[in-house]
N, C-alpha and C positions, 0 to 999 in steps of 0.2 A: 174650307176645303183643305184636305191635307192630301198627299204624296201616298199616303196609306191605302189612300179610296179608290188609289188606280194602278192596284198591284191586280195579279193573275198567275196563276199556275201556266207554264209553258215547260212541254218535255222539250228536253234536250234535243230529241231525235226530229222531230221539227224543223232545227233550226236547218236552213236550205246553207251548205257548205261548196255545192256546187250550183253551177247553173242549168236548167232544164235541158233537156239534151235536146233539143233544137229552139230557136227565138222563136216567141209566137204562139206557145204550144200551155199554157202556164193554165191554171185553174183561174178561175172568175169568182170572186163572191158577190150577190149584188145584196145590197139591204134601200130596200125602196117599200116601207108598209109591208116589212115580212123579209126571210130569207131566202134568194134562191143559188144554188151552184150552177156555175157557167161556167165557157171555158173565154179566154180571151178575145177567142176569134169571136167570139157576140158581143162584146162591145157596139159594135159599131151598131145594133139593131136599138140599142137605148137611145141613139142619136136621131136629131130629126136635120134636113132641109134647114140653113141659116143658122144653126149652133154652130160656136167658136168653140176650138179645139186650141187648148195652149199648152203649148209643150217649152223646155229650159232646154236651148240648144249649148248649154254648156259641154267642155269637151275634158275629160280626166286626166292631168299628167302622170306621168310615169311618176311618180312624188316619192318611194322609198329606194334609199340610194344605201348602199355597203357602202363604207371606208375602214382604213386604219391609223392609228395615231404612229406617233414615229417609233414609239416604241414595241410597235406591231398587234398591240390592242383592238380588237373589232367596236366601230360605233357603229350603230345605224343614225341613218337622217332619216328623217321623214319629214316634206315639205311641207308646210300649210297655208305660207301665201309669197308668191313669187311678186319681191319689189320692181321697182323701175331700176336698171342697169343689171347688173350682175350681184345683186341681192337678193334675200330673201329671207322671212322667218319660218322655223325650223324646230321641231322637237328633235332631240338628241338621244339616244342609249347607248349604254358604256359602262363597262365595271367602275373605272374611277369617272365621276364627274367632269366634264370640261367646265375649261374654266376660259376666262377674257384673254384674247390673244393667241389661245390654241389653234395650230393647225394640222389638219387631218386631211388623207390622200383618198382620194377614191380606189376603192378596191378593182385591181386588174386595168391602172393607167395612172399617170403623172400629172392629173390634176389635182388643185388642191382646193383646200376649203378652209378659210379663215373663221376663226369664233371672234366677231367684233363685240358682241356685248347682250348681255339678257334681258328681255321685256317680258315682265312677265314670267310666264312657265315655258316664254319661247328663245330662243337664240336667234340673233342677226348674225346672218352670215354672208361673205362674199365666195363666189365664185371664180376660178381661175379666167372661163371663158363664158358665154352666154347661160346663162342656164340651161332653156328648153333644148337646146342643141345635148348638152351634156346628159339630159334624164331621156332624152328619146335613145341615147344610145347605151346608156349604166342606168338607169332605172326601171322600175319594176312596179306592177300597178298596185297603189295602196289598198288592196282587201282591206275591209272591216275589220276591227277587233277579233269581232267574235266568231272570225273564219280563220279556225287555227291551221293553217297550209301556206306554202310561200308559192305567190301568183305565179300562175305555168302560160305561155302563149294561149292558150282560149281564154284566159282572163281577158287579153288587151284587147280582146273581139268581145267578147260578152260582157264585161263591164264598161261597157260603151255603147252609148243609144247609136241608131243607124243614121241621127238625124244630126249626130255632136258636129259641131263647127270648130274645125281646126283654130279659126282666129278665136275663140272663146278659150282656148286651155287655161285653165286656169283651174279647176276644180282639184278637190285632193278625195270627191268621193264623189259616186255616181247618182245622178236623178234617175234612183233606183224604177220608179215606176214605168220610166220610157223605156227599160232595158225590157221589154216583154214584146214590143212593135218590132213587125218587120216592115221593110218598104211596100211590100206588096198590102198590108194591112190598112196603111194608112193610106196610100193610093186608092185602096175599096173606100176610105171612110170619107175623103176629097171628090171623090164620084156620086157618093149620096148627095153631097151639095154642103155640106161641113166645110167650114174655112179654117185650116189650120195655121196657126202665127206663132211666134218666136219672143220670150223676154230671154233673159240671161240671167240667171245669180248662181256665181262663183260658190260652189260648197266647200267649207272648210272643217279639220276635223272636229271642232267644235260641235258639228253635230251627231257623234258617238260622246258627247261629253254628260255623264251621269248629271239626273238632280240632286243633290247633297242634302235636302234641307226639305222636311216634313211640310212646312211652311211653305209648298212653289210659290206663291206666289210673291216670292222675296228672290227667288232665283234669276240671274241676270243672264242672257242668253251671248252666245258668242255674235260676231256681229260679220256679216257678208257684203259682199256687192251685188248691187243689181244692176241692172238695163230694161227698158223699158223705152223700144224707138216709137216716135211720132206716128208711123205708119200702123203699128201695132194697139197703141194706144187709142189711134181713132178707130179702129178696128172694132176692138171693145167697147168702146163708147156708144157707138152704133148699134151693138147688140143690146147696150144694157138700156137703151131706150123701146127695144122691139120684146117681141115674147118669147125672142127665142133663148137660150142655155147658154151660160160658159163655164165650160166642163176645163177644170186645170188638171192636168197630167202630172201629178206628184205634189208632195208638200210646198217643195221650192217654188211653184210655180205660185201656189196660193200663197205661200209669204210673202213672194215678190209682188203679188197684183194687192194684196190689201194692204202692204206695209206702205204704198202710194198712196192706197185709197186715206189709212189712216193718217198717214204725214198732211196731204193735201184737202181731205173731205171730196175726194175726186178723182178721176182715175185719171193720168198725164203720162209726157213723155220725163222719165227721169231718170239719174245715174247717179246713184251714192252706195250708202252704206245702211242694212237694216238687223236690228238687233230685235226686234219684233217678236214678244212673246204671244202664242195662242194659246190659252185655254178655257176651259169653260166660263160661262158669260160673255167673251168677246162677242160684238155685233157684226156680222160678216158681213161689207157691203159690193164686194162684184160676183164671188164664185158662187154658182148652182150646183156643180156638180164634182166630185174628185176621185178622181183615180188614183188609188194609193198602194202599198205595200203592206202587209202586216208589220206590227212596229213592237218594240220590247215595252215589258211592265214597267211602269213608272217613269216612264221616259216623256220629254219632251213632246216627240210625234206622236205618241198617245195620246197624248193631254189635249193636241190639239186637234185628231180627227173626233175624240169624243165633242168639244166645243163646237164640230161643225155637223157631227151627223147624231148628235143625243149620247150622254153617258152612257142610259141604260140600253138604249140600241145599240152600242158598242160593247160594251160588256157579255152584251147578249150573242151579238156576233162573234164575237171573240171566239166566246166559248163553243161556239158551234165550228168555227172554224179548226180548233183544238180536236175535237169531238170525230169531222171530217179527214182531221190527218191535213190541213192544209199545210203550205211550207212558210215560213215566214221569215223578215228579214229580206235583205238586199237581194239576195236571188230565190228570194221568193215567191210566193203566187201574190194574186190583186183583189183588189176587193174596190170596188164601187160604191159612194156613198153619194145618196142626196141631201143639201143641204136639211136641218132640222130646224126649224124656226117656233120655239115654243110660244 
């Protein structure tokens, strides 16, 4: 299998740079034995009575921070995982490189930011004061790469599920697929009889990080945290002994529920770390059903909604969604896949 086989023509003009001008409102693709357009709001009619609905109540921090060096040079920071105390690892931009020991002021106040040392392609860095205190009020929400605009107040409403949990911030990008529910949507889908449950995996930028190498399957994936509480776990478990469905709400969600299943041969309550690659041949053992986003050529989440819903059903989709004008990317429209088990 090569990186080659999972390229695609995508216009520019596609790519969604804003968000749908109300939550809720987003195109549907379904691929179930065939294509149909929907719109979001029919979701909930694929669902039956005793399907589990699992959503990443993960919550987004303000993660991209201005400063200046003493010499009045502009860095950006950009967080990617907030340590225990007043740490954190950090990409950096800057005309001159920083170097061990440098400190740098936040732009528009008198904090400071120390460079303790590089791991990696990232920077250890300390904090004057708490972190989250300081990015809720100097930072600004980390758009994606390939949304070339610096985030305006609808960002920190629209890139943000209705469901994120403040004690979860931790993410530096959004579980793009939940950002399409409103409360009123899911409240209809909890009245059908659908039990909706909660895991956690912290996203980091890692996942806008290209595959380099023709070869994926030598590509090493960046690596996240998950959750996964007992309550939620038996939850599942319970489903996955009845006939009913567990439909995950975005990639994360299915990384996080099979990188348990994969560690354990079981689904449990756990808290670590998963580096967990999908692509084709993986044997999927808890998720039925995914609710996703359109995802870029050759990427990562490419690789692995084709592993879950058929290459060539994917492909085919694709193109049809290209075709329809869908929008694709993080504030893009959805697309529904059932698992493909050849």
């Amino acid at each position: 299998m090569k990186l080659q086989d999972y390229d695609f023509s995508l216009p520019k003009e596609l790519i969604a740079s804003e968000p749908s001008k109300t939550r809720g409102s987003s195109r549907l693709l379904l691929l179930n034995n065939g294509l149909e357009d929907k719109m979001i709001n029919d979701f909930k009619e694929y669902l039956n009575p005793g399907d589990l609905l699992v959503l990443n109540d993960t919550k987004v921090l303000k993660a991209r921070l201005s400063a200046r060096k003493s010499s009045g040079g502009l860095v950006e920071v950009l967080i990617e995982r907030l340590l225990d105390g007043k740490y954190a690892l950090a990409q950096t931009r800057s005309n001159r490189k920083l170097q061990k020991g440098d400190s740098i002021t936040i732009e528009n106040s008198s904090i400071g930011i120390k460079i303790l040392e590089k791991i990696g392609p990232l920077f250890k860095i300390e904090f004057d004061e708490e972190p989250k205190k300081i990015l809720d009020v100097h930072g600004k929400v980390p758009l994606p790469p390939y949304i070339k605009r610096v985030a305006d107040k609808n960002d920190e409403e629209r890139y943000q599920t209705v469901y994120a949990n403040k004690a979860n911030e931790n993410s530096v990008a959004a579980p793009t697929a939940g950002l399409h529910f409103t409360k009123t949507q899911l409240q209809e889908i909890e009245k059908k009889g659908v039990e909706v449950v909660y895991i956690t995996l912290d996203i980091g930028l890692g996942t806008f990080e290209p595959i380099r190498i023709d070869n994926f399957e030598h590509h090493v994936m960046h690596s996240e945290t998950i959750t996964i509480n007992e309550e939620t776990a038996n939850k599942i478990n319970k489903v996955l002994c009845s006939d009913s469905k567990i439909i995950a709400v975005g990639t994360t969600v299915l990384r996080c529920l099979e990188s348990v299943y994969t560690k354990f041969s079981k689904l449990k309550a756990h808290k670590g770390e998963t580096d967990l690659f999908i692509y084709p041949g993986y044997k999927f053992g808890i998720v039925d059903t995914l609710l996703t986003n359109f995802h870029l050529p050759k990427s990562s989440l490419f690789l692995l909604v084709c592993a879950f819903g058929g290459t060539e059903n994917l492909k085919s989709a694709y193109g049809h969604a290209v075709e329809q004008k869908y929008n694709f990317f993080s504030y893009g429209d959805a697309m529904l896949i059932n698992r493909f088990d050849e």
